[in-house]
N, C-alpha and C positions, 0 to 999 in steps of 0.2 A: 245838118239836114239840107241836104240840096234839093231844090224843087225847082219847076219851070210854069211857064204860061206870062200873059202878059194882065199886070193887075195893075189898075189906075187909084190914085191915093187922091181924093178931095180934102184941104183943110186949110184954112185960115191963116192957121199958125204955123209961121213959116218953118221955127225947128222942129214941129212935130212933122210935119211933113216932109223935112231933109233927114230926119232921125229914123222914120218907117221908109222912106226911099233907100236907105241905105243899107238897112236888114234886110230887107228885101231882096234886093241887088246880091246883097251877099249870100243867098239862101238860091240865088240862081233863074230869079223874076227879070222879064222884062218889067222896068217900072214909068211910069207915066205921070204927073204929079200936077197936080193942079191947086192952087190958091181960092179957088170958087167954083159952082154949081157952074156959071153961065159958062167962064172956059171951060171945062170939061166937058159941054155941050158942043159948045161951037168946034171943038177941035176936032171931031171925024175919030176922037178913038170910041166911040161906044160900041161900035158892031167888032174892036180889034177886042176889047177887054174882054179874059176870062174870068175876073172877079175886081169887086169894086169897091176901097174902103172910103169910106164918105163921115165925116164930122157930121152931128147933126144938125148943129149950131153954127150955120156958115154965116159970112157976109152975104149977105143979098137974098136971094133964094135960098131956103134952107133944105140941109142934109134930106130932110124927108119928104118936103119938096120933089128937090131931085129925083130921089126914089121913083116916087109917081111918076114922075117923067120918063123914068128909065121903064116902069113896068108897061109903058104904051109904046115905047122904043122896041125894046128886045126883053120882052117875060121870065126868060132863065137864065136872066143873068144873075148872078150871087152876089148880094150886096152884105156888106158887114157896117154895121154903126160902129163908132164911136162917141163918147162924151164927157167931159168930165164934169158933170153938174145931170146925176143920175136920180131921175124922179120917178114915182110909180107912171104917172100920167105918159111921159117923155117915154118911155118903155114901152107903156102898154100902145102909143101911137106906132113907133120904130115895129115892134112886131103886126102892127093891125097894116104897116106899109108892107110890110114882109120882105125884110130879112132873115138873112141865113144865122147872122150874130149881133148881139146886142154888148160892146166890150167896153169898159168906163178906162178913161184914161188916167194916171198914164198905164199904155197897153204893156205887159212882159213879153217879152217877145215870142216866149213860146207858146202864148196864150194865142197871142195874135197868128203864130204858122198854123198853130194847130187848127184855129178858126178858118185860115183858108182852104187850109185841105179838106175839112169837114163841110165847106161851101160847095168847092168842084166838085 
């Protein structure tokens, strides 16, 4: 499945983040990757990204956090959660931020494409 656009990866952990950048990549993404909320802020790609996977449970700022942030930044942009410590509560906040996906780790990969085409 080859796809395009440029989609930014928020997470902590540094091989989940090297392991979804690299599916990606190979599925035909520009991909952008980020270690935390606050880079992903400062670095100028928010207005480049066409969809956004973000950890919920970041260092510092968190995933949903961000969110918020991003829905005052640019409104339709498609954000996808990830998590892996999946709670009713943790859910019901992730969709009350609004996103497009709510996917508990670890992601299958097809789960995870299919999430962003169904984003865009």
């Amino acid at each position: 499945m080859v796809l395009s656009g440029r989609v930014a990866v928020v997470d902590d952990d540094a091989n989940t983040l090297r392991a979804i950048s690299r599916l990606l990549r190979v599925c035909g993404f520009e991909i952008s990757g980020f270690a935390s909320a606050e880079e992903f802020l400062d670095s100028g790609t928010v207005g480049h990204a066409t969809c956004v996977i973000i950890d919920v449970y970041l260092t510092g700022m968190s995933g949903i956090e961000l969110r918020l942030r991003l829905s005052a930044l640019n409104p339709s942009l498609p954000v996808i959660f990830m998590t892996g410590a999946v709670d009713d509560a943790t859910r019901e906040e992730a969709l009350a931020a609004g996103c497009a996906a709510f996917l508990r780790k670890p992601v299958e990969g097809r789960v995870l494409l299919d999430a962003i085409k169904q984003a865009r």
